[in-house]
C-alpha positions in Angstrom: -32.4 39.2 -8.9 -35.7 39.8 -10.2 -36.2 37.2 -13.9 -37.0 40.3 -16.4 -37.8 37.4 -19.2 -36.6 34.2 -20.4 -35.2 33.1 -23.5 -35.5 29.8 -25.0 -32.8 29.0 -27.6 -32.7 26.1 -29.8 -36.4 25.5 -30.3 -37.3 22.8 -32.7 -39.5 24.3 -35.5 -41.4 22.4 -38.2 -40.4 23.1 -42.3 -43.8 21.4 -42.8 -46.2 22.7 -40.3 -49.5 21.1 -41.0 -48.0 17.5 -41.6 -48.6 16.0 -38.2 -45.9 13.7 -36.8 -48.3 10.8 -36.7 -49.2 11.2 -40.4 -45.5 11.5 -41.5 -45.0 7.9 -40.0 -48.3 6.1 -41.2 -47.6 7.6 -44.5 -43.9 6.0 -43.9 -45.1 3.1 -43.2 -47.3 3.1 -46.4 -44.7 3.8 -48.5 -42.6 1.0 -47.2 -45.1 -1.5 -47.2 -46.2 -1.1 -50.6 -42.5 -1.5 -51.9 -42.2 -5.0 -50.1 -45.5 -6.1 -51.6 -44.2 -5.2 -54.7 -40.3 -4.9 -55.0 -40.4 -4.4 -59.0 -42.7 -1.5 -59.5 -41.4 1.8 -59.2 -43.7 3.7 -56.2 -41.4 6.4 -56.2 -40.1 5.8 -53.2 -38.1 2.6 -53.9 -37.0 4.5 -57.0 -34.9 6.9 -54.5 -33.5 4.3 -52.7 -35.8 5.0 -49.9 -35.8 8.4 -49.4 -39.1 9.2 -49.5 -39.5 6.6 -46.0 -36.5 8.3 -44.5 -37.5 11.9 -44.8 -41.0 11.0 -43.6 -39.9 9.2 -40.2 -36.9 12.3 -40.2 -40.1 14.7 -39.9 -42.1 12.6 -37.7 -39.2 12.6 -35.3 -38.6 16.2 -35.5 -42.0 17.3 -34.7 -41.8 14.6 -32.0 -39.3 16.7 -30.3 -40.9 20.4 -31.4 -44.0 18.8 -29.5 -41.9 18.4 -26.3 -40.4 21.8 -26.6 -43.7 23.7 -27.0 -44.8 21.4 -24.1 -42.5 22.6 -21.9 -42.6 26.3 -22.8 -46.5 25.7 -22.1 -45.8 24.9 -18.6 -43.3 27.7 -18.2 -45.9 30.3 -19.3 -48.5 28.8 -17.4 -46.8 28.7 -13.9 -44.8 31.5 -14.5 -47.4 33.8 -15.6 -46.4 37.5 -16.6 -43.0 36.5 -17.5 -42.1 37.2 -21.1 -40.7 34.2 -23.4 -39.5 34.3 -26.6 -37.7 31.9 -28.6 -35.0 31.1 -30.9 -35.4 28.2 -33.4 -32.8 25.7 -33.6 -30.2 26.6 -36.3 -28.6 23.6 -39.0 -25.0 25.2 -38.2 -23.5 26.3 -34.9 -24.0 30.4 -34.9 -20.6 31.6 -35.5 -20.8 34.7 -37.4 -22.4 38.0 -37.8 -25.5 36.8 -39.7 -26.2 33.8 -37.6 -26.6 36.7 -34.8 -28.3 39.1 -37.3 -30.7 35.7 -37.8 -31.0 35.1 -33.6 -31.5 38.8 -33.7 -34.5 39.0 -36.0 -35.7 35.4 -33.7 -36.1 37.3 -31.0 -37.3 40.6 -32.0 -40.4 38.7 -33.8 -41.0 36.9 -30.0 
């Protein structure tokens, strides 16, 4: 059976683009280290409990992982040449209804 195309689902897309996975950690890191210098001031981010910390490494980990995917699409394309790909971004929910498809739909009509 000849492969017509390929479709890769659950891609791992970035909310935030142009903040690098590296940055998102040393910024982190900033963030954490200022509130143990100084536990009593209010940086923001020990005002949330942490928050601020947690979202950053969340990101940094994310875009680890989008980093790996686009990786590996890379090679597909490059050894596969000629073969069309398109992709579906990773969804929050399980797709169970007829928007989630209407959403995969529209995913793969734009790739």
């Amino acid at each position: 059976m000849p492969l017509a195309g390929v479709v890769v689902n659950r891609m791992q897309v970035l909310a935030a683009p142009g903040l690098s996975g590296s940055r998102a950690a040393a910024a982190a890191e900033q963030l954490e280290d200022r509130d143990e210098a100084d536990p009593g001031k209010d940086s923001g981010a020990g005002a949330a409990g942490g928050l601020t910390p947690a979202l950053l490494r969340l990101h940094a980990s994310l875009a680890e992982v989008a980093t790996r995917h686009e990786a590996h699409v890379s090679r597909f394309v490059a050894s596969h040449p000629g073969i069309p790909v398109s992709t579906v971004p990773a969804s929050a929910t399980d797709i169970h209804d007829l928007d989630g498809l209407r959403d995969v739909a529209a995913a793969l009509a734009a790739g």
